[in-house]
PDB file of N, CA, C and O in Angstrom:
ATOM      1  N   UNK A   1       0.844  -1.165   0.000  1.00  0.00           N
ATOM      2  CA  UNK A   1       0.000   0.000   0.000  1.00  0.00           C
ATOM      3  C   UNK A   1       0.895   1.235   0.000  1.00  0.00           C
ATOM      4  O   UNK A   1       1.892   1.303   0.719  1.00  0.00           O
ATOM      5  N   UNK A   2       0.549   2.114  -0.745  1.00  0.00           N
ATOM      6  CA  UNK A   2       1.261   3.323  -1.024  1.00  0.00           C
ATOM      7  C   UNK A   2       1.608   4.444   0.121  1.00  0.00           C
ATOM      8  O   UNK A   2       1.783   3.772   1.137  1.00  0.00           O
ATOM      9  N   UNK A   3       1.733   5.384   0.346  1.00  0.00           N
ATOM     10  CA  UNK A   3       1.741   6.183   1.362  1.00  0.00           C
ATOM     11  C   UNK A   3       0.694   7.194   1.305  1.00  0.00           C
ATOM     12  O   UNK A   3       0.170   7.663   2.315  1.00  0.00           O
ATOM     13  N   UNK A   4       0.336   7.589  -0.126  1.00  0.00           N
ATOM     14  CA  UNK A   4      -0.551   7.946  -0.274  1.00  0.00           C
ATOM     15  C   UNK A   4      -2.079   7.090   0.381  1.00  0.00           C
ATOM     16  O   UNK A   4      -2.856   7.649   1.155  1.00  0.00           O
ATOM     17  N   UNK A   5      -2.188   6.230   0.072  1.00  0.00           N
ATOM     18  CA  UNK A   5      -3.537   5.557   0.257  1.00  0.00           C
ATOM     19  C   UNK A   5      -3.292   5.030   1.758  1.00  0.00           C
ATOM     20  O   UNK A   5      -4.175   4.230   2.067  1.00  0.00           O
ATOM     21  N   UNK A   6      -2.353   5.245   2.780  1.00  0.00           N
ATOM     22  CA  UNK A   6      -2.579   5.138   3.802  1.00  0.00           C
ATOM     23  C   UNK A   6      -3.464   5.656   5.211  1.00  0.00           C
ATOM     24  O   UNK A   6      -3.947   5.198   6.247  1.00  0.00           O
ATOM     25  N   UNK A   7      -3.280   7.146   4.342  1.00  0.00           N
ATOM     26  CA  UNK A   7      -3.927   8.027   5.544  1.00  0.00           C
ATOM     27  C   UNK A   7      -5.332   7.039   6.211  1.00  0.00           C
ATOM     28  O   UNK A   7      -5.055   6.563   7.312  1.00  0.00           O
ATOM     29  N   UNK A   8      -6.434   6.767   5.813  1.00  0.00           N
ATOM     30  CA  UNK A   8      -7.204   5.862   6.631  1.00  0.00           C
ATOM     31  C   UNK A   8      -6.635   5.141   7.959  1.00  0.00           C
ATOM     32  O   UNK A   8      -6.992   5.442   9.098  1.00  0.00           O
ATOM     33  N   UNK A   9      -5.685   4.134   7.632  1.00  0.00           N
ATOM     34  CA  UNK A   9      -5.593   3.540   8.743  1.00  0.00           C
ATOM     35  C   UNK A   9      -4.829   4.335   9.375  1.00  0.00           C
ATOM     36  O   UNK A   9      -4.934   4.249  10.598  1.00  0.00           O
ATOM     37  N   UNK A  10      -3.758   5.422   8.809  1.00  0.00           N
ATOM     38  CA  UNK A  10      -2.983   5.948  10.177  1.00  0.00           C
ATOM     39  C   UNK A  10      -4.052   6.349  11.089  1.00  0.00           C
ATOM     40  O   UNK A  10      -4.097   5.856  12.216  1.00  0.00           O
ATOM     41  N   UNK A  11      -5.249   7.530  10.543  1.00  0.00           N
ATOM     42  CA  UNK A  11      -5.881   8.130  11.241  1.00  0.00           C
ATOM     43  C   UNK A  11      -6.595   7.643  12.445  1.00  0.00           C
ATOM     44  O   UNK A  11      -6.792   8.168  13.541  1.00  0.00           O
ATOM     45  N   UNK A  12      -7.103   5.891  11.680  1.00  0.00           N
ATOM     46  CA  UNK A  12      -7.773   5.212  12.623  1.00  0.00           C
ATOM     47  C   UNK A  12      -6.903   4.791  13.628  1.00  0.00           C
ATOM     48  O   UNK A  12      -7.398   4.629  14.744  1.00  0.00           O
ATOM     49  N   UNK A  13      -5.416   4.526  13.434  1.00  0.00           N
ATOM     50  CA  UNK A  13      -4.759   4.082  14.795  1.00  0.00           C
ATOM     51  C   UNK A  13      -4.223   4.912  15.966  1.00  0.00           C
ATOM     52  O   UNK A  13      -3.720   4.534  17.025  1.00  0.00           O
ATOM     53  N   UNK A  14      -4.598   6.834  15.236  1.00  0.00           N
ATOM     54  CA  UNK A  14      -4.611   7.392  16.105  1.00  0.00           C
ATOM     55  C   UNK A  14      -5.568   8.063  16.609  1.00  0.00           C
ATOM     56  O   UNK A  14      -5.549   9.215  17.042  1.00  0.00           O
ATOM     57  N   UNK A  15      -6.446   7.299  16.545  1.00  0.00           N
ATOM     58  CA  UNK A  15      -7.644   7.428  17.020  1.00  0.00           C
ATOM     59  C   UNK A  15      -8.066   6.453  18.198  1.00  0.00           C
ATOM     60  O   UNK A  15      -8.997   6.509  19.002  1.00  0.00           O
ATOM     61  N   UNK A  16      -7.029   5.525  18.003  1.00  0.00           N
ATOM     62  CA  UNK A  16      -7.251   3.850  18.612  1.00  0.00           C
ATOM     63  C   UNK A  16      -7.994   3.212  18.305  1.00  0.00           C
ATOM     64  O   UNK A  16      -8.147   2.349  19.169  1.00  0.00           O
ATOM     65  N   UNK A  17      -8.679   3.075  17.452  1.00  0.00           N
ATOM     66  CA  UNK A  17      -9.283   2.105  16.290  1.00  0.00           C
ATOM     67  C   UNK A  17      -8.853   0.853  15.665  1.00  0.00           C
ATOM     68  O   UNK A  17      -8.803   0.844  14.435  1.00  0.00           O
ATOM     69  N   UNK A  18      -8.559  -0.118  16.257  1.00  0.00           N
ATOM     70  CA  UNK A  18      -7.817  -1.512  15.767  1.00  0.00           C
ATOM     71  C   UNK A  18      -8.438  -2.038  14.184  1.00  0.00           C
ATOM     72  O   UNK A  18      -9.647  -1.893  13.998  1.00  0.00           O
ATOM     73  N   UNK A  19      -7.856  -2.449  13.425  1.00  0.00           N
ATOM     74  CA  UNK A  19      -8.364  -3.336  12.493  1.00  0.00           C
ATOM     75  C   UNK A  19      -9.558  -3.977  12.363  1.00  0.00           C
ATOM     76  O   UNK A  19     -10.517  -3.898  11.596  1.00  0.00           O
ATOM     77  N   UNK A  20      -9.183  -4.785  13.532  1.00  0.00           N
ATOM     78  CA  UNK A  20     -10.406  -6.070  13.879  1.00  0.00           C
ATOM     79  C   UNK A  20     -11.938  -4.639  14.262  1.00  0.00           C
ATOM     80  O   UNK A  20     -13.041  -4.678  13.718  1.00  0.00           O
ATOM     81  N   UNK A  21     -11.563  -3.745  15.122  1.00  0.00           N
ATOM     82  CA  UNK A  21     -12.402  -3.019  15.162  1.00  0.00           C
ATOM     83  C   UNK A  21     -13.409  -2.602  13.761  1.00  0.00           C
ATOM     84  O   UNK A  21     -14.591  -2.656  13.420  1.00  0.00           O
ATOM     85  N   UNK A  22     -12.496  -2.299  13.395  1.00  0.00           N
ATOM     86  CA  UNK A  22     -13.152  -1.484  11.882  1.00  0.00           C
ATOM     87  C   UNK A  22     -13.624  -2.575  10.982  1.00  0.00           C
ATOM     88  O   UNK A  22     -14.279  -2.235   9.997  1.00  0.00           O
ATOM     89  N   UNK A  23     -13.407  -3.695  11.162  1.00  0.00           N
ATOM     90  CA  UNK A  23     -13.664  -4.280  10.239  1.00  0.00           C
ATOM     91  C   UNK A  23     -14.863  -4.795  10.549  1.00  0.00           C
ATOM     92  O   UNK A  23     -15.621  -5.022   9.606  1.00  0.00           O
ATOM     93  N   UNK A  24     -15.347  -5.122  12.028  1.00  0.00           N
ATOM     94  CA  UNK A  24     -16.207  -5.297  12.586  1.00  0.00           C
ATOM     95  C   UNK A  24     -17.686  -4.152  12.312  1.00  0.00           C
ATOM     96  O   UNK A  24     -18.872  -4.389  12.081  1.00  0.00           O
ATOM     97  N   UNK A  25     -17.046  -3.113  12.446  1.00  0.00           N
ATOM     98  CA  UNK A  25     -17.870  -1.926  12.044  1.00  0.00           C
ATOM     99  C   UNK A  25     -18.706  -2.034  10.817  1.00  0.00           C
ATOM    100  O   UNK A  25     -19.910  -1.914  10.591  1.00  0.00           O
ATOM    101  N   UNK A  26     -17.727  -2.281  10.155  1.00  0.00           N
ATOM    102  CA  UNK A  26     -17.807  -2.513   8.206  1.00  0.00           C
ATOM    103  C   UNK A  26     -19.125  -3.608   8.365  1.00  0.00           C
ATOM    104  O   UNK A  26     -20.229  -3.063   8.351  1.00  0.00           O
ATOM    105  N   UNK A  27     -19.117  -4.247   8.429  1.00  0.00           N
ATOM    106  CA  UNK A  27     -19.745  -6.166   8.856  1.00  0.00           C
ATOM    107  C   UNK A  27     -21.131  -5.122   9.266  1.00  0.00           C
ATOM    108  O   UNK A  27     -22.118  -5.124   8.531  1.00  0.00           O
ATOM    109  N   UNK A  28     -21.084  -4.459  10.214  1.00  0.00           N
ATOM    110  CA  UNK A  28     -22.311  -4.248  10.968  1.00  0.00           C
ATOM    111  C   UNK A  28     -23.234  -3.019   9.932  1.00  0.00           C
ATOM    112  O   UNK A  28     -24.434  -3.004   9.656  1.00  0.00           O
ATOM    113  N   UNK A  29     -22.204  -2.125   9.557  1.00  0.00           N
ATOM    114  CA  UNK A  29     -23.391  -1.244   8.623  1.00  0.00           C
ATOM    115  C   UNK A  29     -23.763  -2.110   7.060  1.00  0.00           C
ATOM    116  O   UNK A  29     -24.685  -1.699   6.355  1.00  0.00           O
ATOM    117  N   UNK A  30     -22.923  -3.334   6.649  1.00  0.00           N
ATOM    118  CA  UNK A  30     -23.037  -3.511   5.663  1.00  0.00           C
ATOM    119  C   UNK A  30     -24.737  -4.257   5.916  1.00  0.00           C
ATOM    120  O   UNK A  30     -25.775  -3.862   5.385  1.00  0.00           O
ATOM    121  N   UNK A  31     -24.549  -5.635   7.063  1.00  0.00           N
ATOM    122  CA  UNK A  31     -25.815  -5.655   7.724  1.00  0.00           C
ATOM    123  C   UNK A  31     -27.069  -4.944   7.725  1.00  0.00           C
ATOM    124  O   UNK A  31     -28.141  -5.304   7.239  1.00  0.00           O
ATOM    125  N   UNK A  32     -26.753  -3.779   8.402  1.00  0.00           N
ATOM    126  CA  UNK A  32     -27.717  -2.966   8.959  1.00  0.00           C
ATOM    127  C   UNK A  32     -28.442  -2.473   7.325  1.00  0.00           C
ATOM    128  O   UNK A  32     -29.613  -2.639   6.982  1.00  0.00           O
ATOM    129  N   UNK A  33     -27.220  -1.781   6.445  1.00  0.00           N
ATOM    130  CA  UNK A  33     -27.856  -1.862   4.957  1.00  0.00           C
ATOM    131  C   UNK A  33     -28.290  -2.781   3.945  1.00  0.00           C
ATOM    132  O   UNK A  33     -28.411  -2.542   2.744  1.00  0.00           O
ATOM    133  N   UNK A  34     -28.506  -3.834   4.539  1.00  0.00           N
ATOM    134  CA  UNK A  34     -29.175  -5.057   3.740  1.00  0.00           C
ATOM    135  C   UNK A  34     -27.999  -5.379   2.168  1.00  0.00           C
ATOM    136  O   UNK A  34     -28.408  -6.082   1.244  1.00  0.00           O
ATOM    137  N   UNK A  35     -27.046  -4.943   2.150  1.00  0.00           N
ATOM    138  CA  UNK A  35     -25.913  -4.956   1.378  1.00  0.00           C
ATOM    139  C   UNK A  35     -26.060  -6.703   0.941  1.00  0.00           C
ATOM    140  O   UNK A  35     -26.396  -7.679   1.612  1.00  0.00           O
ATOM    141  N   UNK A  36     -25.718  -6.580  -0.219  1.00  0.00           N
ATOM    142  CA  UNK A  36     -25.814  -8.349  -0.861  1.00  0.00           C
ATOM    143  C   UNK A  36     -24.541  -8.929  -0.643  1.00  0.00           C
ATOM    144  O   UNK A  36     -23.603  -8.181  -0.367  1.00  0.00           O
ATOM    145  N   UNK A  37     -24.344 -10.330  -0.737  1.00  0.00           N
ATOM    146  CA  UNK A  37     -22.585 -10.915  -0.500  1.00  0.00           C
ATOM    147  C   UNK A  37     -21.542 -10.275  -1.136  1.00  0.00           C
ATOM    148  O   UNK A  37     -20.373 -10.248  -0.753  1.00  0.00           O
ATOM    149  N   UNK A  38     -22.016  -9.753  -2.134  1.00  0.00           N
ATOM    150  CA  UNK A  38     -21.019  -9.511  -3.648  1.00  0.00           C
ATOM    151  C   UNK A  38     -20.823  -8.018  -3.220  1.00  0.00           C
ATOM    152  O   UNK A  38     -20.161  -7.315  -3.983  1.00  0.00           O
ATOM    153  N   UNK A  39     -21.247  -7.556  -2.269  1.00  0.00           N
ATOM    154  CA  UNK A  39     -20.926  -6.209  -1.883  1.00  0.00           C
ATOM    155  C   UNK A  39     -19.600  -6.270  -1.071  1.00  0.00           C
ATOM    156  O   UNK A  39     -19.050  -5.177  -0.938  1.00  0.00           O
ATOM    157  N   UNK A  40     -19.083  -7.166  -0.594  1.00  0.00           N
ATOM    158  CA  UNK A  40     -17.946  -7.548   0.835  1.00  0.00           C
ATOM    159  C   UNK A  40     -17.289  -7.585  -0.238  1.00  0.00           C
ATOM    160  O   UNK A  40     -17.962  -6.648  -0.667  1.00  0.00           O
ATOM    161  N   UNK A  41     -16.603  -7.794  -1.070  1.00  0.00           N
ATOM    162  CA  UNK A  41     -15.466  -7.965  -2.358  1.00  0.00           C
ATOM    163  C   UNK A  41     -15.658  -6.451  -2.402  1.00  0.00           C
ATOM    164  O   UNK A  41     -15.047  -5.775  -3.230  1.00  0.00           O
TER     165      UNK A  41
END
């Protein structure tokens, strides 16, 4: 990953935002938006 396309996760780790966190997050609005399988790719 570039340095450019990093800023996201720096921001989130100084935020204290873990991975597993966010990814968890992701999972839950994709849920909450009735999002189809082919949406997670």
């Amino acid at each position: 990953m570039s340095d450019h396309n990093r800023w996201l996760a720096e921001e989130l780790a100084r935020a204290g935002v873990s991975r597993r966190e966010f990814m968890g997050f992701c999972a839950a609005m994709a849920s909450a938006l009735a999002l189809p399988n082919a949406a997670a790719a």
